[in-house]
N, C-alpha and C positions, 0 to 999 in steps of 0.2 A: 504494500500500500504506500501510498506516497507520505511523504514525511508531513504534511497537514493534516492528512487525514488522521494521521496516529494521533498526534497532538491532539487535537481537536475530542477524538474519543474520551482520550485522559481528562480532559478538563472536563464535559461531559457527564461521568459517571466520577466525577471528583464533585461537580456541580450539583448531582443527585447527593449522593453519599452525604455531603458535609452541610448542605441543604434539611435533609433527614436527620444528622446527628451531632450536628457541629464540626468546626474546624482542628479540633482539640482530639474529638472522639473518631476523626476517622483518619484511620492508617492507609500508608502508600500504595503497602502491597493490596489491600481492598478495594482501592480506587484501579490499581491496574488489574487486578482479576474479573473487576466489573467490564473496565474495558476491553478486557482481554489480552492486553499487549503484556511481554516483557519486562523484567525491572529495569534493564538498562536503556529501554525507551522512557524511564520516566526523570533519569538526569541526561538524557540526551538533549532532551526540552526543559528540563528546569534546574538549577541547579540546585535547588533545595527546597524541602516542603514550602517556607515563607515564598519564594521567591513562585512559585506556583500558586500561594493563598493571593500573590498582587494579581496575580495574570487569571484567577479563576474570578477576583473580584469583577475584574475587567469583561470575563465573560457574560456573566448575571449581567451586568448593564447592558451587554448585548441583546442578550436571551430575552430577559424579560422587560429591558427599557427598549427596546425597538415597536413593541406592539401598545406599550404606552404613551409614547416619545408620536406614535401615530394617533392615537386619540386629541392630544392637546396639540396636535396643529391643526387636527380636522377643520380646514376652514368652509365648510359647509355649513359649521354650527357657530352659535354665539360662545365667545370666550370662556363665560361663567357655565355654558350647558358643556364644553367641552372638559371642565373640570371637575364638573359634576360626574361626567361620563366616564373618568380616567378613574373616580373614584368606587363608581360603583360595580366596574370591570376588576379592580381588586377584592372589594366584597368577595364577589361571584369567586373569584380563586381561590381567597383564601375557605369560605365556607365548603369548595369544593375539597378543600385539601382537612378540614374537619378543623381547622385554626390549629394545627397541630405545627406547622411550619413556620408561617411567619414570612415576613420580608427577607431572604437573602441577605442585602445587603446592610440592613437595621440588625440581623442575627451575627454580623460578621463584625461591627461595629459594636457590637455589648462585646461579643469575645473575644477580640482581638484587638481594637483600639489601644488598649493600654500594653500587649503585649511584643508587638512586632510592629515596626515604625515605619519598613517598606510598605505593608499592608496597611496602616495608618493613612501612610502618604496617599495610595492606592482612593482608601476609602473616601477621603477627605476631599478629593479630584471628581471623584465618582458624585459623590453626596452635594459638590458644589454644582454638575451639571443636572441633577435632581433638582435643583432649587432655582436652578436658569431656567429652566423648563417653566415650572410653575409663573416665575416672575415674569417670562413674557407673556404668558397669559394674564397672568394679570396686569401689566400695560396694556395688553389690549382690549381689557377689558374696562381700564380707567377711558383709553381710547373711543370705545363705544357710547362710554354713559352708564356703564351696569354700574360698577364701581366709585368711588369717590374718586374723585384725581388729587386729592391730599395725602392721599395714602403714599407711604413707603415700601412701593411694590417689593424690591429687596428685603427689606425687614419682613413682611408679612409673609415673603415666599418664605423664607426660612422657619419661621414660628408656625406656616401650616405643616413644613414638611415635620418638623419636631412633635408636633400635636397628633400628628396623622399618623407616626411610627408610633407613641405611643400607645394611641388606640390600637392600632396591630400588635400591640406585645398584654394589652388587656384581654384583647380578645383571644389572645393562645391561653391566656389565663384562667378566664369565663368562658370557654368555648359558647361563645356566643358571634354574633354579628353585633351587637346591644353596644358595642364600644366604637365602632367605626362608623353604624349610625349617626350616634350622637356628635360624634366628631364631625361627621357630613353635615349633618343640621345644623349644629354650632357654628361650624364655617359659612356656609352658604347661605343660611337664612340670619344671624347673626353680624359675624366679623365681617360678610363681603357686603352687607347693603349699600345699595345708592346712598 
């Protein structure tokens, strides 16, 4: 197979594995038995577990910020219905996943933030173009008229996305949707009024 495509695998069933059990609780050789490759295909492409935790962060923003990263442009819809939309497409996941998982990269940033600073770096890059997302929706939404144009699109993008992860780490809690809800309503019918 060509040498992407191995990579690719590993990060893949490195992306399931430590998605399911954390970055701590899943072993190398696990992630390459899932994939099925070799052990020496897995420092062929990475030189070390951390140095694979920056580049599988990097995945997840692929994986699952490509099909989000498409809702909050949808420019079909109005600003506020597109962020409404991006929020109720994670609902639908996470309830599908039984709230047992959680955010990717919100679970990668409790466990590892403090522990490995490549991955910090990683996450911190990642989590800033999570918040650019939001923020231009919300200029375009100050844009339209939904919004106040007093607002501090930046500040606000940041303290939804902080309020938003943590409703996602209630709700693995409460296995409920009853936290992300709230955080919907709160946001939208609350903090975003005209």
């Amino acid at each position: 197979m060509p040498k992407i495509d191995t990579k690719e695998r590993i990060l893949n069933a490195g992306a399931e594995l430590v998605h399911s059990k954390g970055f701590n609780n899943t072993g190398i050789k696990e992630i390459l038995d899932l994939a099925g490759v070799p052990k020496g295909s897995f420092y062929f492409y990475f030189p070390s577990k951390e140095a694979f935790g920056a580049e599988l962060v990097e995945h997840y923003a692929r994986s699952v910020g490509s099909s989000a990263m498409a809702v909050l442009k949808d420019g079909s819809l109005s600003p506020l219905e597109r962020y409404r939309r991006f929020l109720l497409g994670f609902e639908e996941i996470f309830a599908e996943q039984g709230f047992s998982k959680g955010c990717p990269i919100g679970n990668l940033c409790q466990e590892m933030g403090d522990l490995s600073g490549t991955m910090r770096d990683k996450l911190a890059e990642v989590v800033g173009r999570m918040a650019g997302a939001v923020e231009s929706v919300l200029r375009e939404a100050m844009n339209a008229g939904e919004i106040s144009p007093d607002l501090d699109a930046a500040e606000m993008a940041r303290f939804l996305l902080a309020g938003w992860q943590g409703s996602i780490l209630l709700a693995k809690v409460d296995k409920s949707l009853e936290p992300m809800r709230r955080f919907r309503r709160m946001a939208l019918d609350k903090l975003l009024k005209p």
